[in-house]
C-alpha positions, -999 to +999 in steps of 0.1 A: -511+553+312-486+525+303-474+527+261-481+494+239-460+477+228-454+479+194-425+454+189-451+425+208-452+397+179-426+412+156-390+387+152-361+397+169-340+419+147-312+398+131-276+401+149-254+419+126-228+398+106-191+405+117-170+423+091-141+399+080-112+420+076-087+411+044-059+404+058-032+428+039+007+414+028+021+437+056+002+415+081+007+387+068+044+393+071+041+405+106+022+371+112+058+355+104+042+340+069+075+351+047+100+337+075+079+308+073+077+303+037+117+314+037+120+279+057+098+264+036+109+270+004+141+247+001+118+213+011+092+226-019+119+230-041+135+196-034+100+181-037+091+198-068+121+190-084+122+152-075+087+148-073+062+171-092+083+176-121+087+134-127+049+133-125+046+168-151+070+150-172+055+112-173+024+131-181+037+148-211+051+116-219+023+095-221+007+115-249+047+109-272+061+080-290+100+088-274+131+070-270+147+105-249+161+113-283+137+122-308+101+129-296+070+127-319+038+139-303+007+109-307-023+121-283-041+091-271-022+070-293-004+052-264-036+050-242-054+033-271-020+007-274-024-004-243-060-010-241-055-028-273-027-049-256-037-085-256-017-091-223-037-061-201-061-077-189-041-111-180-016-088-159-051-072-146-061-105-130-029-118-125-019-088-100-059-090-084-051-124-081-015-115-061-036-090-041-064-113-029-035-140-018-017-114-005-046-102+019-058-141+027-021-148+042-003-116+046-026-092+064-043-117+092-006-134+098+013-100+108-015-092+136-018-124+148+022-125+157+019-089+172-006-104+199+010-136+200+041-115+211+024-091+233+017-116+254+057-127+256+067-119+287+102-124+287+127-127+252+099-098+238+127-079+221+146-110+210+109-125+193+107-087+176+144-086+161+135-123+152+101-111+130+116-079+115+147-098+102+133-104+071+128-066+066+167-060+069+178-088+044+181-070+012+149-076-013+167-092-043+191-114-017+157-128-001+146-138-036+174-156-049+176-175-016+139-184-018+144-193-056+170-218-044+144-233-020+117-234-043+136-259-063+113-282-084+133-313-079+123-342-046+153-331-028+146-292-033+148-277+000+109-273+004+101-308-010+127-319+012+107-309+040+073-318+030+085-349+017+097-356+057+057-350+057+045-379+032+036-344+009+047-333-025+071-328-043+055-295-060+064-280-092+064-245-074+072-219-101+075-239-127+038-248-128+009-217-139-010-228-106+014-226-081+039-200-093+017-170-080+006-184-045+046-191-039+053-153-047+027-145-021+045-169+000+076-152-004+061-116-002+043-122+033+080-134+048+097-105+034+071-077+045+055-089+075+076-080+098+074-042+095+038-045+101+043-066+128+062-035+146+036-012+137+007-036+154+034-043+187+038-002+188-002+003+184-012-020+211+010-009+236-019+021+237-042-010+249-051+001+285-044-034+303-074-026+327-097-035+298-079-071+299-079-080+333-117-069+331-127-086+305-108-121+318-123-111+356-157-115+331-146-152+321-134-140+283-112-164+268-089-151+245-103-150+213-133-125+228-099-108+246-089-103+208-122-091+191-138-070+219-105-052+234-081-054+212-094-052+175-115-021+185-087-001+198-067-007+163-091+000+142-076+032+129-044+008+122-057-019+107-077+008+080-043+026+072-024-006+069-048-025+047-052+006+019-011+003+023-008-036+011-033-029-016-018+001-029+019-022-025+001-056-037-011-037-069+027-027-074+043-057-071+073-060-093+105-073-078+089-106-072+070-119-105+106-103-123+134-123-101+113-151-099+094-158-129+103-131-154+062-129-156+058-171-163+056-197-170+033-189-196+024-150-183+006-165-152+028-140-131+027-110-153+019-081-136+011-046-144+042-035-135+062-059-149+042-053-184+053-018-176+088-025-178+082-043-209+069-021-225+098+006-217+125-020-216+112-054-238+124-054-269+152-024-272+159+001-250+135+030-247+111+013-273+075+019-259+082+048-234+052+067-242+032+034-232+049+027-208+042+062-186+005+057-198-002+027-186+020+040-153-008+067-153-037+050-157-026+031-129-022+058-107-053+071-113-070+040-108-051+036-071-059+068-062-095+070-073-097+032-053-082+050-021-103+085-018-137+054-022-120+037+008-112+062+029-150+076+024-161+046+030-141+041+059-144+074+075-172+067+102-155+033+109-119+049+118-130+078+140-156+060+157 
C-alpha cells in the first residue's frame, strides 16, 4: 500500500533568506579599514581644506553683503540682485553663443587632425609636438600675441594675409559681430591640441584588422572614419564634449584680455560679470553677488551634466 502524497500540488517551500551578519569595528579593523583610512586621511584633509571648505564658505557668502571685513547677513538678497541685473541675460547669450562657436570649430577640428595624423607614417611625433604647441605657450602670452594679429588696420597681420586673398580687411574685435567668433578663433588654437593627444592616445586601441577589412570591402575613407573609427571612440568623444561645455561655459581669460567684455558687452560673459561684480567698481564691492551668481552657475553645470550623462548612458557603454 503505497502513502499519498500530500505535498502533490502544494509550492515548494521558500528557500530561507541568509542572515547578514553586522559587520562589528573589531572586523572592520582586522579588514585593514583604519590602516586604510590612516593612509587616507592626509589626501581628505588636503581636499577638505582646499576644496570643500572654499565651496562651504562661497556658500555662506552668497547669502552676505561682505567686503572680508565687516559682514552683514542679506538672505536672498544677492540672488534677487543678480536676477535683477540688466546685463544677465546678455552674458547668458553671449557665453551660449561662445559655446555653440566653440563646438561648430573647436570640437570636429581636434578629431579630424588626430586621424589625419594617425595616418602619418613617418614625422608622427614631430606633427604631435607641432599640434600640442599651443598648449605649452602660456594662456595670457597666446592672447596678447593674437591681439597683435587681430589688428583692425589693412596691414594688420591677418588682413595682411587675407588681403594677399582679394578679402577684408575686418574690424575683428573692434566690431560687436566679429569680436566673439575671433575669441573662438583664438580658443580652438590654444586648446586643441590637448584633445588632439587624447583622440591620437584613444585610437591607438583601433584594432588595424577592422581597417584593412573594411578597405579589402572597397570603403573609402570617410566610411573608414564613421563605421570603424567613430564607434570605437564613442566613450571619448562623450567625455570630451561635456568637458568643452563645462570649459566653454567658463570662459574668462579670453573675452577679459581681449575685449574687457566689448565693444558694447557683446563679449561679456558670465564669468567675466563675475569678476565685476567682485572686482568692478572697488575692491570687494559685490562679493556676496559675486559667489551667488558663481553658485547658480554651478548648479546649473552640474544639473546640465548628470541630464547628459543619463542621457548618454546607453550610447557610451554600448
Amino acid at each position: 500500500m503505497t502513502t499519498p502524497d500530500v505535498t502533490r500540488g502544494r509550492a515548494p517551500a521558500p528557500e530561507p533568506t541568509p542572515v547578514r551578519r553586522r559587520r562589528s569595528p573589531a572586523a572592520w579593523v582586522r579588514r585593514g579599514g583604519l590602516s586604510a583610512l590612516v593612509f587616507a586621511l592626509p589626501l581628505l584633509l588636503v581636499f577638505g581644506v582646499f576644496s570643500w571648505l572654499p565651496i562651504g564658505r562661497a556658500v555662506l557668502m552668497s547669502f552676505q553683503e561682505t567686503n572680508l571685513i565687516t559682514t552683514t547677513w542679506v538672505g536672498l538678497d544677492n540672488f534677487r540682485a543678480v536676477f535683477a541685473d540688466p546685463l544677465l541675460p546678455q552674458a547668458l547669450r553671449n557665453t551660449a553663443w561662445f559655446a555653440v562657436l566653440a563646438l561648430l570649430f573647436g570640437y570636429p577640428v581636434p578629431l579630424v587632425a588626430a586621424v589625419l595624423m594617425s595616418d602619418v607614417r613617418r614625422l608622427k611625433g614631430l606633427f604631435s609636438a607641432l599640434a600640442y604647441l599651443p598648449v605649452v605657450v602660456p594662456p595670457v602670452v597666446a592672447v596678447l600675441l593674437w591681439k597683435f594679429f587681430y589688428d583692425p588696420r589693412p596691414e594688420g597681420v591677418f588682413n595682411s594675409i587675407l588681403g594677399w586673398l582679394g578679402a577684408g580687411p575686418f574690424p575683428w574685435l573692434q566690431d560687436q559681430t566679429w569680436a566673439m567668433p575671433s575669441l573662438v578663433l583664438e580658443a580652438t588654437w590654444a586648446a586643441a591640441g590637448g584633445t588632439v593627444i587624447i583622440y591620437l592616445a584613444a585610437l591607438t586601441s583601433v584594432p588595424a584588422e577592422l581597417y584593412d577589412a573594411a578597405e579589402v570591402d572597397g570603403a573609402s575613407i570617410w566610411r573608414k572614419i564613421w563605421h570603424v573609427t567613430l564607434p570605437h571612440l564613442r566613450g571619448v568623444l562623450l567625455i570630451t564634449l561635456i568637458l568643452q561645455v563645462i570649459g566653454t561655459a567658463q570662459v574668462f581669460l579670453e573675452p577679459y584680455l581681449f575685449t574687457g567684455g566689448g565693444p558694447a558687452n557683446a563679449t561679456l560673459t558670465i564669468l567675466l560679470l563675475i569678476y565685476r561684480y567682485a572686482f568692478g567698481q572697488s575692491l570687494g564691492a559685490d562679493y556676496g553677488q559675486a559667489t551667488a551668481l558663481s553658485l547658480l552657475l554651478a548648479v546649473l553645470l552640474a544639473v546640465a551634466s548628470l541630464a547628459y550623462f543619463r542621457l548618454t548612458r546607453r550610447w557610451s557603454t554600448s
